[in-house]
C-alpha positions, 0 to 999 in steps of 0.5 A, a space after each residue: 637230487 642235490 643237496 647242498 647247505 652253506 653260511 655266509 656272513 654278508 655285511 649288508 642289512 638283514 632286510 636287503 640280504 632276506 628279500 633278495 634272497 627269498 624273492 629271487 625265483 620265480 623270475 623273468 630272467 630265470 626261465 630255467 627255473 620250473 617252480 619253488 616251493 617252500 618245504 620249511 621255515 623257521 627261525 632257530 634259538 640263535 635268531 638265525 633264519 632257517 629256510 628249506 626249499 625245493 627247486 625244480 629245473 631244466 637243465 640244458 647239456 651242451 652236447 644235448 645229453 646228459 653224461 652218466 
């Protein structure tokens, strides 16, 4: 499993950057994507909005396997 954490500053509202965000799985252009589902949320002392989520994928290789 990966796992990855980042920040960003974006400078659009707060309303469009959390929709977009949050609503961009499950999508009709995103076939790849299996499920998601929210393991944790909350919103921390500092009014940050903090999300947990696992996501599960197939993932197709190039030359129809996976290099170990």
């Amino acid at each position: 499993m990966d796992q990855f954490a980042y920040s960003t500053k974006l400078e659009h509202p707060w309303d469009d950057v959390s929709l977009g965000w949050l609503n961009r799985y499950p999508n009709p252009n995103s076939a790849h994507v299996l499920s998601s589902d929210i393991i944790e949320r909350y919103v921390d002392d500092k009014g940050r909005l903090y999300t947990e989520r696992c996501l599960s994928k197939r993932v197709e290789f190039l030359n129809g396997h996976r290099n170990t």
